[in-house]
N, C-alpha and C positions, 0 to 999 in steps of 0.2 A: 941698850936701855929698854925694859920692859915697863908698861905702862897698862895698869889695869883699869877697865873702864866696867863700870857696873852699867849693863843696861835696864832700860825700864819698859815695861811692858807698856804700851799705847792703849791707852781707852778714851773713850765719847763721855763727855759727862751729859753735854748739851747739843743740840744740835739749832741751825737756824738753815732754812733755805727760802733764799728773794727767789725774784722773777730770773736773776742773772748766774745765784754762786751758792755752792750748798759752803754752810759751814761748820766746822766742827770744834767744840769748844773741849780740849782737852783735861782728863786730873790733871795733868802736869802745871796746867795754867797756861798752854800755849791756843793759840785759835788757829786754826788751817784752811783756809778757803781757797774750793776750786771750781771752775766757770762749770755752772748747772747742764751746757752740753756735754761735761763727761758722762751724765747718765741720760741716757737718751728718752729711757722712761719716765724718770722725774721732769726731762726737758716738758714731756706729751703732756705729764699730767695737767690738772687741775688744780686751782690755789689748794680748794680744799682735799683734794687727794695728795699732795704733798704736806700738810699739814698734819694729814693722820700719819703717824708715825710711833714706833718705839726703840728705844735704847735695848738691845740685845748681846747676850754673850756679856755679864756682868762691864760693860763699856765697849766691846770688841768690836761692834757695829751697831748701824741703823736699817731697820724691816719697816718698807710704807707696803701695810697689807692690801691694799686698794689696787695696789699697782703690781706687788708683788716682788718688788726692789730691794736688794739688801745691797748695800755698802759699806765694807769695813775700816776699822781705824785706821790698820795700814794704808788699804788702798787711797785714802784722803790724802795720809801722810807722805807716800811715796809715789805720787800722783797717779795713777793706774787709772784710765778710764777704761769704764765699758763699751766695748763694740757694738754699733748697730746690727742685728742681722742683714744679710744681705739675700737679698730675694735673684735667684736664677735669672738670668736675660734671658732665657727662654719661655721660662713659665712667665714674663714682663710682655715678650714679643705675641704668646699665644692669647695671656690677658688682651692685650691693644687689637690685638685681629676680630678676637670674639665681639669686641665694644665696636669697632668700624661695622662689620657686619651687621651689627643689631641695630647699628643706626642708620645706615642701609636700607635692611627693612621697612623697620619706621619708616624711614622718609617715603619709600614705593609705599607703603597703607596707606600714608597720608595723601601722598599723592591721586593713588585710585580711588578714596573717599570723596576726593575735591573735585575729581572730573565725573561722577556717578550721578 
């Protein structure tokens, strides 16, 4: 038995994102919400840099130009988060070394200030 299924393309008509969940309100009439740490950048933003926002690709996604964030219909639908980047442990280890050392410092300036 063969059984044909028409699929429908996904589009955003609306979008809404709280403090917790972006959501997407679809043509279809379905709503999709998924926890606002799938996107890490919308996590960072600001109320109102989440706010700005626009509807792109005639429904196919959402562009917050503030931040620079695109998210499409699929990935809401088929839940796909974004990746944080990830910073090297090494360039993490030589950051932390360079901050000890300058505080270091600091402290001997401050110190030969207070005994001068």
């Amino acid at each position: 038995m063969n059984t044909a299924v028409k699929t429908q393309e996904v589009r955003i008509k609306h979008r809404a994102v709280t403090k917790d969940t972006i959501k997407a309100h679809l043509m279809d009439g379905r709503t999709i919400s998924v926890p606002l740490a799938w996107s890490w950048r919308l996590s960072d933003a600001t109320p109102k840099q989440r706010a700005n926002c626009e509807i792109i690709g005639d429904g196919n996604g959402v562009h917050w130009p503030d931040i620079d964030e695109d998210i499409s219909a699929e990935g809401v639908l088929y839940g796909i988060p974004a990746p944080r980047p990830q910073t090297s442990s090494r360039l993490s280890l030589k950051s932390e070394k360079k901050k000890t050392a300058a505080n270091k410092k600091h402290a001997a300036d401050a110190n030969k200030a207070g005994s001068s």
